[in-house]
C-alpha positions as CSV (number, residue, x, y, z in Angstrom):
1,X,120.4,102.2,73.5
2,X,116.8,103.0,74.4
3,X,114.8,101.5,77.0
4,X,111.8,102.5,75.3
5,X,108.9,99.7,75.6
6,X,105.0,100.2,74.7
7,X,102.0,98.0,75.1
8,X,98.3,98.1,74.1
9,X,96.0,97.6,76.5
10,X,92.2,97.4,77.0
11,X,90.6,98.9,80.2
12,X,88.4,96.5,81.9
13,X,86.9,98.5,85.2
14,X,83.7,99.8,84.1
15,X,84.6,103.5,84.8
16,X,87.4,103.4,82.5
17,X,90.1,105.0,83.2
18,X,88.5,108.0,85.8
19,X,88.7,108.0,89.8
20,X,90.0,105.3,91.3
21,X,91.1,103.1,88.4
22,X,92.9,106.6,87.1
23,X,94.1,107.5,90.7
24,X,95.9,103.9,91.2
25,X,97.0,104.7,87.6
26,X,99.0,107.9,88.2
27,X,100.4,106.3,91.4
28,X,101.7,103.5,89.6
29,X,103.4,105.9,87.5
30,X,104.8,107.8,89.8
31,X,106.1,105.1,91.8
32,X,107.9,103.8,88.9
33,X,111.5,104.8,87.8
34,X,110.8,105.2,83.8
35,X,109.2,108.0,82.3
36,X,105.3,107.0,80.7
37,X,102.7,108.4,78.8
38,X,99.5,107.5,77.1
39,X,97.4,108.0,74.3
40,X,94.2,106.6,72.5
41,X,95.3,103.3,71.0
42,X,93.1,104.9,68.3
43,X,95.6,107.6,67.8
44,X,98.1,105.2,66.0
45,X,101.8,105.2,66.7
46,X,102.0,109.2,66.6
47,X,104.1,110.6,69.3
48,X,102.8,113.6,69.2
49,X,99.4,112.3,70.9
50,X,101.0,110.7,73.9
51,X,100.1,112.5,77.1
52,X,102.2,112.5,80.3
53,X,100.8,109.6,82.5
54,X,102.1,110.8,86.1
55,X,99.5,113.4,85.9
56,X,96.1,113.3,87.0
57,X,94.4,115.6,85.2
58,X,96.1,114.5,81.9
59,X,94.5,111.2,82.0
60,X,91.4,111.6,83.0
61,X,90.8,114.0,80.8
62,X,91.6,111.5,78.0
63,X,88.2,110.4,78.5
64,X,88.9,106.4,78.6
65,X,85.6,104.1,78.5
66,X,85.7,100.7,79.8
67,X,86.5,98.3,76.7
68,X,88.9,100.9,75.0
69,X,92.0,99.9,74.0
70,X,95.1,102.7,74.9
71,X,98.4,102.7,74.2
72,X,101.0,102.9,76.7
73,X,104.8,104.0,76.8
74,X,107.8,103.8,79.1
75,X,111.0,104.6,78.9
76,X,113.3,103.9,81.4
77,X,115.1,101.5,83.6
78,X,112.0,99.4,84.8
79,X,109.9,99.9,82.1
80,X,108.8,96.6,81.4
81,X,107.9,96.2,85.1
82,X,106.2,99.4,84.8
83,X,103.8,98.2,81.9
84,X,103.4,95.0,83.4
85,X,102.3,96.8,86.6
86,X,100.0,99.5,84.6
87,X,98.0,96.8,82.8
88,X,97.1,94.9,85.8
89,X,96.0,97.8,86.7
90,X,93.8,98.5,83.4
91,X,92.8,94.9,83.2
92,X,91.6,94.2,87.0
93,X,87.9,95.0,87.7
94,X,87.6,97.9,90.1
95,X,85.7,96.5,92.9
96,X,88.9,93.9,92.8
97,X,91.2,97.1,93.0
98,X,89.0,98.8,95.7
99,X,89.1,95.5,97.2
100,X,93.2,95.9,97.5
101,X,93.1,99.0,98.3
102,X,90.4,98.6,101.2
103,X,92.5,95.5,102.5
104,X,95.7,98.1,103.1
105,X,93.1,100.9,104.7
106,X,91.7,98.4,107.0
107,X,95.4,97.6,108.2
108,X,96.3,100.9,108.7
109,X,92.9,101.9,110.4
110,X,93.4,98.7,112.6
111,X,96.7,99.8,113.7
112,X,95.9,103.1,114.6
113,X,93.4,101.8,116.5
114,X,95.5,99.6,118.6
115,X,97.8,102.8,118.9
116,X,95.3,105.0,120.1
117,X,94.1,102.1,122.7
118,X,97.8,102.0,123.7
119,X,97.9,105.9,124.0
């Protein structure tokens, strides 16, 4: 029985799907236990278009605009978690995901701080 699962989504930060919305992309990906891969939703339902998603270079060289529409695929044990994960992703503005991902700096910069002070 596969576990395979795929979802169309369209990308919402402005820079598509390059830098940061890409980078929180491909970590996603990586931190998730099913194996994904994307494509133009363009591209129609051939398999043969899908690119691995856990790489970097792979999707941003796609070349995804903000308000396309890609397709995505996992297969594997979490894989609906996975694509619920990757369109939040997709579908949050970036300044929201810088926003996260400033929150979690600034906790880590605060505690070395107090480290350091404590050294």
């Amino acid at each position: 029985m596969s576990s395979e699962l795929e979802r169309v989504v369209t990308v919402v930060p402005e820079a598509g799907l390059h830098a940061r919305p890409a980078a929180t992309f491909v970590e996603t990906v990586t931190d998730a236990d099913s194996d994904v891969q994307i494509a133009h939703a363009t591209d129609g339902d051939d398999d043969t278009d899908l690119t691995p998603a856990a790489s970097m270079i792979a999707v941003t060289s796609l070349g995804v605009e903000h308000g396309e529409e890609i397709r995505i695929v996992a297969d594997g044990p979490d894989a609906e978690a996975t694509l619920d994960a990757l369109e939040r992703v997709l579908t949050t503005p970036e300044d929201e995901l810088d926003g996260e991902n400033a929150t979690a700096t600034d906790t880590d910069t605060d505690a070395d701080a107090t480290t350091d002070t404590n050294a």
